[in-house]
N, CA, C and O atoms as a DFTB+ gen file, in Angstrom:
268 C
 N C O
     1  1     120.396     157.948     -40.565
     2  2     120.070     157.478     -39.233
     3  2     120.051     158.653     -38.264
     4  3     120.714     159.688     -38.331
     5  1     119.270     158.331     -37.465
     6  2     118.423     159.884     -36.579
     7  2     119.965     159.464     -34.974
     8  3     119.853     158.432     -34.313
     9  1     120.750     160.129     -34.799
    10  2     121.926     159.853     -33.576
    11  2     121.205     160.552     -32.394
    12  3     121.846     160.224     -31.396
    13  1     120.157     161.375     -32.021
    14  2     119.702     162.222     -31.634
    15  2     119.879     161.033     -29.768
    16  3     119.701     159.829     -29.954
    17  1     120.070     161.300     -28.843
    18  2     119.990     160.637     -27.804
    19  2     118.633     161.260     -26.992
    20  3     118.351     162.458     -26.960
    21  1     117.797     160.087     -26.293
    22  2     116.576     160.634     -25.817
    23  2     117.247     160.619     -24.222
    24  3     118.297     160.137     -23.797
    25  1     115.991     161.475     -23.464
    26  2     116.468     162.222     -22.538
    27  2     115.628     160.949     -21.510
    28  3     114.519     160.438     -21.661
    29  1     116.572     160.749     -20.564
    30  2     116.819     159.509     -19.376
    31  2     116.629     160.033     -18.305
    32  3     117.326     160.789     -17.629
    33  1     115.348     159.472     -18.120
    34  2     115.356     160.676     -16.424
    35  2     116.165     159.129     -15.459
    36  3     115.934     157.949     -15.723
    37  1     117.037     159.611     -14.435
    38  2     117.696     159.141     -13.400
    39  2     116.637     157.797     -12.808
    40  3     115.411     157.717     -12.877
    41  1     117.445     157.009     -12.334
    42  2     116.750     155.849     -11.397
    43  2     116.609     156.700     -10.083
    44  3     115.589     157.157      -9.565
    45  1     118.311     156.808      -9.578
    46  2     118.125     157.046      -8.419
    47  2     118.596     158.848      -8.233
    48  3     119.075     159.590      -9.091
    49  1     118.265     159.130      -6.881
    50  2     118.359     160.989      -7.196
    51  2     118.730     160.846      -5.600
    52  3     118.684     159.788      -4.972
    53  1     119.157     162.296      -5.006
    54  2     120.089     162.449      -3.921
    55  2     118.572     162.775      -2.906
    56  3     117.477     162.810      -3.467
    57  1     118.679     162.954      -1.670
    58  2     117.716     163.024      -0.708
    59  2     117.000     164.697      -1.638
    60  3     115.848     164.993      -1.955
    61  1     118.511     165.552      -1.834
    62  2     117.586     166.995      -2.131
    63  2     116.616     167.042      -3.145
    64  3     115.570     167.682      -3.043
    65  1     116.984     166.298      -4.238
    66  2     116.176     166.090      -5.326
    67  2     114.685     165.008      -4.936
    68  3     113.565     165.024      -5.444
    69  1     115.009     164.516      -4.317
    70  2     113.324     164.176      -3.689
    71  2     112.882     164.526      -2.988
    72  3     111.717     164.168      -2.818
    73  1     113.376     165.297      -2.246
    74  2     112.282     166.153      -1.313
    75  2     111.922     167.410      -2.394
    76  3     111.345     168.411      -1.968
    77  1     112.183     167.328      -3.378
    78  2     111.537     168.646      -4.470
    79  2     110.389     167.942      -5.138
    80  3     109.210     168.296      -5.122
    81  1     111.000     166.713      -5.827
    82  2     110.078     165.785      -6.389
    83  2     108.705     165.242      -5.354
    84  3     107.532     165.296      -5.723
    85  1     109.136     164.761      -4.101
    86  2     108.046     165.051      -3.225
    87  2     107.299     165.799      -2.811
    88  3     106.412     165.244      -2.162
    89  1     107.210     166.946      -2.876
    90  2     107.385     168.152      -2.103
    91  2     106.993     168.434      -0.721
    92  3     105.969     168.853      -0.182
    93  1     108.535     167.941      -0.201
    94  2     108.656     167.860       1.559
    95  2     109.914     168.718       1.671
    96  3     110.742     168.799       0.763
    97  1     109.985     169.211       2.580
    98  2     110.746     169.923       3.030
    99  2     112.049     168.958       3.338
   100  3     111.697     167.846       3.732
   101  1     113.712     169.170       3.229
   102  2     114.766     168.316       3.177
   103  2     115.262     167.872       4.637
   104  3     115.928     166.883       4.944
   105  1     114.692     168.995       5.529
   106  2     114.744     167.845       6.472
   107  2     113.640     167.056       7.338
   108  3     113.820     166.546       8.444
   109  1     112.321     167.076       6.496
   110  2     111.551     166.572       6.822
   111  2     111.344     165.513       6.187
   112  3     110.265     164.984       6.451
   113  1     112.192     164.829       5.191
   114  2     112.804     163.656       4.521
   115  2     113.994     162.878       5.357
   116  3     114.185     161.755       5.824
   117  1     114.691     164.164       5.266
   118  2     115.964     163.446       6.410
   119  2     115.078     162.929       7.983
   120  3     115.077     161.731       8.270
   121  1     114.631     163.570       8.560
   122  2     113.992     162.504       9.649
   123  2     112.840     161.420       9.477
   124  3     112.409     160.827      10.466
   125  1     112.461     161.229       8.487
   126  2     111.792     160.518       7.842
   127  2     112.621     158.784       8.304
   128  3     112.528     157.791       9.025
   129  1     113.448     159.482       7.184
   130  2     114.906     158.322       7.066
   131  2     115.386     157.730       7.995
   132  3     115.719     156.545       7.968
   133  1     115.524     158.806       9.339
   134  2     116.129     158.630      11.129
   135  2     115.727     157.830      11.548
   136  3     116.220     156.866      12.133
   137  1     113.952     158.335      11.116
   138  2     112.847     157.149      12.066
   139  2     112.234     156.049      11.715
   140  3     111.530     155.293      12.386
   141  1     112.731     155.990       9.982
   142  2     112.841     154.458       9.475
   143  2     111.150     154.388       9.130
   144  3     110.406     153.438       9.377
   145  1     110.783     155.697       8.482
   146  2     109.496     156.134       8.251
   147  2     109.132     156.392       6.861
   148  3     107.994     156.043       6.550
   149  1     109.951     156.997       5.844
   150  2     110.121     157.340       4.757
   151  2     110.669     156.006       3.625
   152  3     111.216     154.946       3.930
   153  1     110.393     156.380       2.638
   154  2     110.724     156.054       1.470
   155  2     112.024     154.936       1.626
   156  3     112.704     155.162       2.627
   157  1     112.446     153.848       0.856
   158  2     113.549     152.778       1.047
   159  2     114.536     153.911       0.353
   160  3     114.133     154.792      -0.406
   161  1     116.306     153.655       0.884
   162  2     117.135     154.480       0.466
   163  2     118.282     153.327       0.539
   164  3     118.163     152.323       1.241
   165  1     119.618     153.662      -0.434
   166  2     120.972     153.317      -0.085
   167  2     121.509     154.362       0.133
   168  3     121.227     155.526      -0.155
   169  1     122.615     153.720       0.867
   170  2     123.506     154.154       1.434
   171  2     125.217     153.578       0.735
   172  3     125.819     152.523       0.938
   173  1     125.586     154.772      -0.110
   174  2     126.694     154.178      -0.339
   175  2     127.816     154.659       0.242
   176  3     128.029     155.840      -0.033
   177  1     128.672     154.096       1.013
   178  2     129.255     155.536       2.095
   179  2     128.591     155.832       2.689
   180  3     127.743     155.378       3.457
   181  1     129.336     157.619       2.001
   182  2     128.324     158.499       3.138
   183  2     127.713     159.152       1.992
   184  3     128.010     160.339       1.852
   185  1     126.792     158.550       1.001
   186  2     126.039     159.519      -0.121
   187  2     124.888     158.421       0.253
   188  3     125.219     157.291       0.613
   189  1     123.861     158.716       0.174
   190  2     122.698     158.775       0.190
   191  2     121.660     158.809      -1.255
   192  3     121.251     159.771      -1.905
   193  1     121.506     157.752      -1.378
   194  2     120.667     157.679      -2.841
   195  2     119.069     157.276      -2.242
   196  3     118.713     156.667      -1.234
   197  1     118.288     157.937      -3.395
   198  2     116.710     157.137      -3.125
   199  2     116.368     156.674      -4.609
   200  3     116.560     157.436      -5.557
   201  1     115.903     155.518      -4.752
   202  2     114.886     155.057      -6.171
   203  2     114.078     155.785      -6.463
   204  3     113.293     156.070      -5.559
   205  1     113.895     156.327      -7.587
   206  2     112.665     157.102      -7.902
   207  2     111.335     155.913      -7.706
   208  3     110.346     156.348      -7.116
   209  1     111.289     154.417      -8.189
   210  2     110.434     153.631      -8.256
   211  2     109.995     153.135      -6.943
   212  3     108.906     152.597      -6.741
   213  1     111.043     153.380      -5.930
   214  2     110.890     152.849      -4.460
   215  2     110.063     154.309      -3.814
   216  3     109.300     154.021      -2.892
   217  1     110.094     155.283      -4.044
   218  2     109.821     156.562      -3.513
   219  2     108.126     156.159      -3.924
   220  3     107.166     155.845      -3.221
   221  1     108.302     156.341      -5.415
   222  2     106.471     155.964      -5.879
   223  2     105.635     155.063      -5.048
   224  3     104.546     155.390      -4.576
   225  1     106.362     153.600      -4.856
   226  2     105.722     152.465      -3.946
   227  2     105.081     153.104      -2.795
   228  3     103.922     152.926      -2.419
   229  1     106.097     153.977      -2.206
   230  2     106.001     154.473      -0.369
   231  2     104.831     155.701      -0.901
   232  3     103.819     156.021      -0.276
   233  1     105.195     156.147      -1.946
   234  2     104.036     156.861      -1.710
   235  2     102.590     156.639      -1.699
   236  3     101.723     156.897      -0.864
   237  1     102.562     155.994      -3.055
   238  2     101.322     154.892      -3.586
   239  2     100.464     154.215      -2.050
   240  3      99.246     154.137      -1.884
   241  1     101.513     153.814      -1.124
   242  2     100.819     153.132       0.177
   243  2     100.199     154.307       1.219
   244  3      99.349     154.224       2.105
   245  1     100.819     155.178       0.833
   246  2      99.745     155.859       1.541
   247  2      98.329     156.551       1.112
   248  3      97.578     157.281       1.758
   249  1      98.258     156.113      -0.047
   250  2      96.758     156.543      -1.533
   251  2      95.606     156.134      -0.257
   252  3      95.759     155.265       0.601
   253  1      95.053     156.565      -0.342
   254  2      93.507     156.942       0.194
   255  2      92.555     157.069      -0.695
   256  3      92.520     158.064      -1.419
   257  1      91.533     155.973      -0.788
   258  2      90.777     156.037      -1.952
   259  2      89.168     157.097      -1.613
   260  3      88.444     156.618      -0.740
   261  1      88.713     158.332      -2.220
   262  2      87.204     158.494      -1.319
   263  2      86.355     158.396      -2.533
   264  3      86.771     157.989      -3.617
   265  1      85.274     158.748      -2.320
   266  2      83.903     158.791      -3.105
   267  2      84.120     159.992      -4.221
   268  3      83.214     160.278      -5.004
């Protein structure tokens, strides 16, 4: 039997890690967030998580289709 574990990319990732994955600058994510403009996030405390699948949605809505 193969024990080998496959590699799990994360649900959720910290604001820094999506503004890389986005590629936005970290505090141009963080005011994003301020102005209730950006991507859906929790809040647990004071840590700050984003969905990778919720990030895709917000992005996806802004797709622009041309010729």
């Amino acid at each position: 039997m193969n024990n080998t574990n496959p590699v799990v990319s994360p649900v959720f990732v910290t604001d820094k890690e999506l503004a890389v994955i986005l590629g936005l600058k970290l505090q141009t994510l963080r005011n994003y967030r301020s102005m209730k403009k950006g991507p859906p996030f929790c809040k647990l405390e004071r840590s700050i998580r984003y969905s990778i699948a919720d990030a895709i949605e917000w992005m996806q809505k802004g797709r622009v289709e041309t010729n």
